[in-house]
C-alpha positions as CSV (number, residue, x, y, z in Angstrom):
1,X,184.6,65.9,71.5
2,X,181.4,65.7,69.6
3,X,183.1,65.3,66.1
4,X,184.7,62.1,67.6
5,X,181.0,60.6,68.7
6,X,180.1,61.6,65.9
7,X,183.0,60.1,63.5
8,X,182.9,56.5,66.0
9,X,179.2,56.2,65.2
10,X,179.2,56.9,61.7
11,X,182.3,54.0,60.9
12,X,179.8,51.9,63.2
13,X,176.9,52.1,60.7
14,X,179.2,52.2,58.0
15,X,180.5,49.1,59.7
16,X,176.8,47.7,60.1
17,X,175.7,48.0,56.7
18,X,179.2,46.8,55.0
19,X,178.5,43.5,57.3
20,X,174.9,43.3,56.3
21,X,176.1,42.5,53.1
22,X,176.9,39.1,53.8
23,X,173.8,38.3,55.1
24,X,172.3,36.9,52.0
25,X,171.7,33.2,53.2
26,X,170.2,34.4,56.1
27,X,166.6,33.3,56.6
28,X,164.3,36.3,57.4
29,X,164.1,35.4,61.2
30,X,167.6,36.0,61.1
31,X,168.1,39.1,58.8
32,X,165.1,40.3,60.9
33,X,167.1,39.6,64.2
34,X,170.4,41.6,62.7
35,X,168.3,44.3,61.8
36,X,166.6,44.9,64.7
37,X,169.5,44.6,66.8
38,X,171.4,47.4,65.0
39,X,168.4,50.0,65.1
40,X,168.2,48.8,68.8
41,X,171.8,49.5,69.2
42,X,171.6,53.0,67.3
43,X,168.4,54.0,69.3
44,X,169.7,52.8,72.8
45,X,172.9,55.2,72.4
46,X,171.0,58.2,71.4
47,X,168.6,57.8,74.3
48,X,171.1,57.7,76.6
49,X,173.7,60.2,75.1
50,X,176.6,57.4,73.9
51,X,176.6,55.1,76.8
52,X,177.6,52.0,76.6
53,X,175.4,49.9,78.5
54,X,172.2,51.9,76.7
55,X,174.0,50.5,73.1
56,X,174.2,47.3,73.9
57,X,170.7,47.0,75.4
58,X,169.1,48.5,73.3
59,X,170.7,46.0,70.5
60,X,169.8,43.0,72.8
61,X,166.3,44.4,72.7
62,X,166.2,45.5,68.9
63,X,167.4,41.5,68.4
64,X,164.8,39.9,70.5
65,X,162.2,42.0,69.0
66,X,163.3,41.4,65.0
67,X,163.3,37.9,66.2
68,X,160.1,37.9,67.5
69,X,158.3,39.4,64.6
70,X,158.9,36.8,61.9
71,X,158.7,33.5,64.5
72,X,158.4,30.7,62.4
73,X,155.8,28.3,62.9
């Protein structure tokens, strides 16, 4: 079973970067914002072992984070 997590979250980054390559009209808040929310996402399902709700809130706080740090003024 771990050679499936392990497949599934390698296609995700894969996934992740391959999208991140159409990111190059974003301004920096918002490449910031991507960015943080995918090392939020990757972060929040290795702290909790693969779970589900740990991915996704960990990506909404890796999002509101990268946002934060390059607010415009």
């Amino acid at each position: 079973m771990k050679t499936i997590k392990q497949i599934a979250m390698t296609v995700t980054l894969a996934g992740a970067a391959l999208a991140m390559t159409g990111c190059a009209d974003m301004s920096r808040q918002d490449r910031n914002t991507a960015v943080g929310a995918g090392v939020g996402a990757v972060a929040g399902s290795v702290l909790t072992g693969g779970s589900a709700i740990g991915t996704v809130g960990g990506a909404a706080v890796g999002g509101v984070i990268g946002n934060q740090t390059t607010k415009t003024h």
